[in-house]
N, C-alpha and C positions, 0 to 999 in steps of 0.2 A: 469840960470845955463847952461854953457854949456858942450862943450866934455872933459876941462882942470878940470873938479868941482872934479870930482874923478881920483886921478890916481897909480900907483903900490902901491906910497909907502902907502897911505891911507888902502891899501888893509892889505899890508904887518902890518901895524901896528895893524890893528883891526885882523889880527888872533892871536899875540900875546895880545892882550886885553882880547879876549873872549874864550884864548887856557885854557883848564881844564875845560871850563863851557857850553862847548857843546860839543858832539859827536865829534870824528874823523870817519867820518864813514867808513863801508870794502867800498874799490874799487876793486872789484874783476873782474876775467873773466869767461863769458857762454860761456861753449862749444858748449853746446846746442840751445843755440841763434844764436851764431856764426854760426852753419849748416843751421839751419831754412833761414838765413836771407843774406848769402854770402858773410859775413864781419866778423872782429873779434870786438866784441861787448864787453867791458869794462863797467860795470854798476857800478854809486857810490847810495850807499843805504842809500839817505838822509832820508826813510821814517822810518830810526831807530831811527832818533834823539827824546831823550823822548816825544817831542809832536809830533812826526811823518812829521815833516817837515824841512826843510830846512830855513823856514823863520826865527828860533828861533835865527838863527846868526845875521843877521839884526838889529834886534827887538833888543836882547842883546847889541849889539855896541852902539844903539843908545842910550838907556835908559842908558848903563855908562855915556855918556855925560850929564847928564843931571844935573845942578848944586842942591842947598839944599834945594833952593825955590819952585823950579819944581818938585822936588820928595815929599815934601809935598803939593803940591796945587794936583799932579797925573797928568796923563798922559790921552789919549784918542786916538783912532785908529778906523777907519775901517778895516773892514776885510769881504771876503768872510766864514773865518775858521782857516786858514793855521798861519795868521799873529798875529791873534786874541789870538790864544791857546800859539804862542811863547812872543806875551807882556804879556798875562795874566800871565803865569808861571816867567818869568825872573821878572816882576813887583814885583809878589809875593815874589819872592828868595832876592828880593834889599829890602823889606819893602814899595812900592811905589800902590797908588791907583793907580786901573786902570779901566775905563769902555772902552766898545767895542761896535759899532755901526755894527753891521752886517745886511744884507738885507735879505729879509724876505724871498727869496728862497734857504738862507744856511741851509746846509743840516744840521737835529737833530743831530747826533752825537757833529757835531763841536758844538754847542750852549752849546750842554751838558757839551762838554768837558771842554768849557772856563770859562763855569759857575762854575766846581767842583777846575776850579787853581783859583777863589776868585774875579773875575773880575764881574762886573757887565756890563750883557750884554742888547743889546735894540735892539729891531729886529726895520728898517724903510725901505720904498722903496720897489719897485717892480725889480729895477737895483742898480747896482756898486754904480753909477754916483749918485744915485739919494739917498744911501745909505751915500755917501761920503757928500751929500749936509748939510743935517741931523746930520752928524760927527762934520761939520764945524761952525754948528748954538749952536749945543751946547759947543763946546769948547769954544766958547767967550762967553758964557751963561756965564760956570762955570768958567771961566780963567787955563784951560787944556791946556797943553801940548799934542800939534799931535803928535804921533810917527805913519811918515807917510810909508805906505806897501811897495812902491818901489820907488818914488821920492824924496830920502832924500840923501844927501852923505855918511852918516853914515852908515842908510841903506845899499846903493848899496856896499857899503863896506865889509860891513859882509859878503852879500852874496857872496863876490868873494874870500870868503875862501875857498867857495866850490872847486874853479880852482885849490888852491894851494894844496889843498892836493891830488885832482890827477893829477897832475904833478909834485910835486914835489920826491915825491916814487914812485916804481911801476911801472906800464907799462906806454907806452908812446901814449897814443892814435894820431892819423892824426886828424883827426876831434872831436869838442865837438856839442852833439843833444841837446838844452836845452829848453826845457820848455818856451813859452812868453807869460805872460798875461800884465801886468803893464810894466815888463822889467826890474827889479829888479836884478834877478838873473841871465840873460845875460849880462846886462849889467855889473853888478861886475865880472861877469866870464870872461868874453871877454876883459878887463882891466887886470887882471891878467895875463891872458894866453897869452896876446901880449906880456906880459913883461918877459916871461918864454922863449915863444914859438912865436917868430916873425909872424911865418910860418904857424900855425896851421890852419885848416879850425875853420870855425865856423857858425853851422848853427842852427836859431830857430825855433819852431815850435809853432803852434797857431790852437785853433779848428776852422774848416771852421766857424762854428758860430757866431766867435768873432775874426775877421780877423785884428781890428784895425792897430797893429804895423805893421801888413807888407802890409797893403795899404801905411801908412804912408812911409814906407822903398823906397816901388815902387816910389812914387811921388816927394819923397825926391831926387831920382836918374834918374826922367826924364823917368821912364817908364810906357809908356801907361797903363791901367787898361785893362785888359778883359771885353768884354763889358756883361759879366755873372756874374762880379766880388763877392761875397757876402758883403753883408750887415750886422753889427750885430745885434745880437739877438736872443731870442729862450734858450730853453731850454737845456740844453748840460749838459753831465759825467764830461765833463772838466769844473768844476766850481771854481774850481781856477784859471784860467786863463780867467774866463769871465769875462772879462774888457773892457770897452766899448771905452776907451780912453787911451793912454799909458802915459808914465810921459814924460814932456818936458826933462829936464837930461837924462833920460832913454833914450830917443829917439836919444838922442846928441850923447851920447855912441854908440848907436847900430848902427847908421849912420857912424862913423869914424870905429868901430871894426867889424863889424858881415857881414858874405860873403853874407848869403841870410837867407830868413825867409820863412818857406812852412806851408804849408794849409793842414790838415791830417782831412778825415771826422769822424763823429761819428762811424759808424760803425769799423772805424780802431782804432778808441779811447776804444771800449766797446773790440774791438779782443786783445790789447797789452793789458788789464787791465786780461785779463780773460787767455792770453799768461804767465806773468810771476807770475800769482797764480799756474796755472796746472806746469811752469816748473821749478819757483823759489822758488817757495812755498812761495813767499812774494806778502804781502797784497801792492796791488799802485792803490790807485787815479787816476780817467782820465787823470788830467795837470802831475802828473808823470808819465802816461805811454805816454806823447805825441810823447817823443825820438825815440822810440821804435815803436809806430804808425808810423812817419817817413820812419824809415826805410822800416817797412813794408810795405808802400804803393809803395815805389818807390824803391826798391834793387838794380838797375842798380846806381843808384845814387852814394850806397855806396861801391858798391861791390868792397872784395880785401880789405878795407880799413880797419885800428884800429880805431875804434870810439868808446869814452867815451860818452856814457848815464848819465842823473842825473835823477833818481827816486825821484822827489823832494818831493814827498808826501805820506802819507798812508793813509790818514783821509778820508774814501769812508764809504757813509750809509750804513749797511749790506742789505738794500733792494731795492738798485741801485746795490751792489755788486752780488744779489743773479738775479738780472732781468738781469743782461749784462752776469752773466755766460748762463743766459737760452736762453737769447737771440745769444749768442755765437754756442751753442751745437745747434742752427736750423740752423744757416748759415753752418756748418759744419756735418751735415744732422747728428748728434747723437743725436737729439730728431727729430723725426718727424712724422708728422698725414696724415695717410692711410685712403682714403674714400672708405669702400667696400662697392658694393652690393650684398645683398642674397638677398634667399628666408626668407620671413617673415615666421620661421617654428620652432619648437622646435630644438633644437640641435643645429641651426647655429650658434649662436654667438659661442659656444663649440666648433665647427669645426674651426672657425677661430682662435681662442685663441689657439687649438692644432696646428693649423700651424707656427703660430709665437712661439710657443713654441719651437717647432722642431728646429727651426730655431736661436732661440738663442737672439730674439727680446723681452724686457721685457714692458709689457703693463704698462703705465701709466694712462690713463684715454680713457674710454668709454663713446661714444654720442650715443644712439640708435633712429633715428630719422621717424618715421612716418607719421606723417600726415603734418608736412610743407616738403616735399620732394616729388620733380613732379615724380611719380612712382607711376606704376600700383598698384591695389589692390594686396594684398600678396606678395608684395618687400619690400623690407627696407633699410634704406641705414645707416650701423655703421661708426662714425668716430674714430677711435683708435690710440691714440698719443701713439708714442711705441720709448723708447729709444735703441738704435743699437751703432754699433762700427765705425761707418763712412760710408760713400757714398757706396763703394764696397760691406759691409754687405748689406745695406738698399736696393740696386741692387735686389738682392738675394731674400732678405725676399718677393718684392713684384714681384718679378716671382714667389715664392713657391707658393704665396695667386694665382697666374694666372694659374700655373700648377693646383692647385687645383679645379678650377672653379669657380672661387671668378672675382668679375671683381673689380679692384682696381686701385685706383690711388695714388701719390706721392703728400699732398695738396699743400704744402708749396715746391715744387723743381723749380717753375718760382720765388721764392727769394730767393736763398738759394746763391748768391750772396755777 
C-alpha cells in the first residue's frame, strides 16, 4: 500500500458514514494554554468520544465495510486499549463478535473497559509486536476478521475525520500537534488537511521511548541519526503510542504529508497530562497529552503560532493518573521533603511542626530517623514531606526552619528539574 491507498475523498466519505455515530467533538480555545506556552493553542477534545478515544472512528468505518459473512464469523483486533474499547463498543452497536488481543502491560481500566462493551479480551505478550503476533495466530485459528489499529485504509480514514472537523468550522489553526504511535491518526489527518489546507504545518509527536516513526521519517529523508539516538522500549504514560513498528501505509502517508516528527520525554508526558487536569479540568492520557508536551518542551518552535492539539485519548489508570500528578507537584517543588536536624529532645518535633505551621507549609508525612543516621548521640535527623505553594513559598519555609535553628535541607531540589 502506498501513499495513493488513502486519499480526501476516502476521508470525505467515511465522515459522512460514521456522521451521527460518534462524537463531533468541542474544538475549542485555551487562553490559558495559550499564555503558559506563547502560542494560541486550539485543543479538539477527542477524549469525549464515549470511549474516550478518537480511535472509535477508525474502528467504526471499518467494521461498516464489512460484508454478512464477516459480521457473523466476528472480527478481531489488537490493541493497546484505545482501539480495543472503539471495536468492542461499535461491534456491539452492529450485532458483530468481537474478541481483542491486548498486551499484557495494558493498563486495568482499558481491559475492564472492553470487557464491560462485550468483547472478549485475551491478554498475550510482553510488547505491541509480540501482542499483534498472537492477534494474527488466532484469527486464522478462528477465520476472524482483523480490524487492524492503524494500517488499514478504512481505518486511517476514519481517523481523518478528526482534521475535518477542525478545519472545517472554527478557528483556523497554522499547524496541527498529533499524537504518532502506529500512525493512524496522522496519517488520516494529514490527508485531510492537505486537501483543506495545502499550506498547513504538520507536526507529530512520539514518546522518546518509542521513537520508531520518526527514525523511520529521518532515514526515509537521508537524515543522519544522532548517534544518541533512542531505541524502543521501556516502560512509558504514553501507552498508546507505544509501538514498536509503525504501519507500512501509515508510513507512505506520513512521508509524502507530515513536515517533522519530535521526540517529547516522559517527564514532559507526566507535566502535559497533569497541565490540562489542573487547567482544563479534563482527564488525557499520556499519547493525548503528547501535543501539548511538544509544545512544551520546545515554545520557540511554536511561538506566535495557532496550533490545533488533538487530545486523542482519556483512558489513563487512576494510579498512573494519581503518581504523575505527585510526581508533577515534586518537579514543581509543591510537595517536597525537608531533612532537619535537632536535638533528640522532647518538644522538637513540636518546634518544627510550629514553624512550618507559621509558615503556611502543610505536613504530609514524618520519618523520625535515629539509629541508621551518622549523628552524634542526642541528634536526630526528621524527614518531613510538606506540601507548599511553589518554589518562592518552599524558599521561605526552609529559611524560617534556618532562622529558627533548625539546620535543614531541600532533599529532592537537585531534581526538581
Amino acid at each position: 500500500m502506498g501513499a495513493d491507498a488513502v486519499v480526501a475523498g476516502d476521508v470525505l466519505a467515511a465522515h459522512e458514514r460514521i456522521r451521527g455515530q460518534v462524537s463531533d467533538t468541542p474544538f475549542l480555545h485555551s487562553r490559558t494554554l495559550s499564555a503558559i506556552a506563547g502560542c494560541e493553542l486550539y485543543l479538539k477534545f477527542e477524549n469525549l468520544q464515549f470511549t474516550a478515544s478518537f480511535k472509535e472512528r477508525g474502528a467504526l468505518n471499518r467494521l461498516l465495510a464489512l460484508d454478512a459473512g464477516e459480521c457473523a464469523r466476528g472480527v478481531i483486533a489488537v490493541s493497546a486499549g484505545n482501539h480495543a474499547q472503539g471495536v468492542a463498543w461499535h461491534a456491539q452497536r452492529l450485532g458483530i463478535p468481537a474478541t481483542i488481543v491486548m498486551p499484557r502491560f495494558a493498563p486495568f481500566v482499558k481491559v475492564e473497559n472492553t470487557e464491560a462493551l462485550g468483547a472478549e479480551v485475551l491478554l498475550a505478550g510482553e510488547t505491541f509486536e509480540q501482542a499483534r503476533q498472537a492477534m494474527l495466530r488466532l484469527a486464522d485459528q478462528r477465520g476472524l476478521t482483523v480490524i487492524h489499529p492503524y494500517d488499514d485504509p478504512l481505518t486511517v480514514a476514519g481517523q481523518g475525520t478528526v482534521a475535518l472537523e477542525m478545519l472545517e468550522t472554527g478557528p483556523q489553526p497554522e499547524l496541527l500537534v498529533v499524537p504518532v504511535g502506529g500512525g493512524g491518526l496522522i496519517a488520516g489527518m494529514a490527508v485531510a488537511a492537505r486537501h483543506l489546507r495545502p499550506d498547513i504545518g504538520i507536526v507529530g509527536v512520539q514518546a522518546e521511548l518509542y521513537p520508531a516513526a520518526w527514525r523511520a521519517l529521518r532515514e526515509a529523508r537521508g537524515e543522519a541519526l544522532p548517534s544518541d539516538a533512542p531505541l524502543s522500549g521501556g516502560p512509558t504514560i504514553a501507552d498508546g503510542i507505544a509501538v514498536e513498528r509503525p504501519g507500512e501505509l501509515t508510513m507512505a502517508l506520513i512521508r509524502r504529508h507530515v513536515d517533522e516528527i519530535r521526540l517529547v520525554s516522559e517527564a514532559r508526558l507526566e507535566q502535559a497530562v497533569v497541565t490540562l487536569l489542573e487547567i482544563e479540568k479534563s482527564v488525557v492520557e499520556g499519547a493525548g497529552a503528547a501535543g501539548l508536551a511538544a509544545v512544551l518542551d520546545d515554545p520557540a518552535r511554536f511561538a506566535g503560532r495557532r496550533v490545533g492539539l488533538v487530545l486523542s485519548g482519556g483512558n489513563i489508570d487512576p494510579l498512573t493518573l494519581a503518581d504523575a500528578i505527585q510526581r508533577q507537584m515534586v518537579r514543581t517543588r509543591r510537595l517536597a521533603r525537608l531533612r532537619i536536624g535537632a536535638r533528640d529532645a522532647p518538644g522538637a518535633l513540636a518546634a518544627i511542626a510550629t514553624v512550618l505551621g507559621a509558615q503556611g507549609a502543610n505536613i504530609v508525612e514524618v520519618n523520625h530517623q535515629r539509629a541508621f543516621a551518622a549523628l552524634p548521640v542526642h541528634h536526630t535527623r526528621i524527614e518531613v514531606t510538606v506540601s507548599t505553594r511553589g518554589p518562592a513559598h518552599l524558599a521561605r519555609v526552609v529559611q524560617a526552619l534556618h532562622d529558627a535553628g533548625f539546620d535543614c535541607a531541600d532533599v529532592d531540589e537537585s531534581n526538581s528539574g
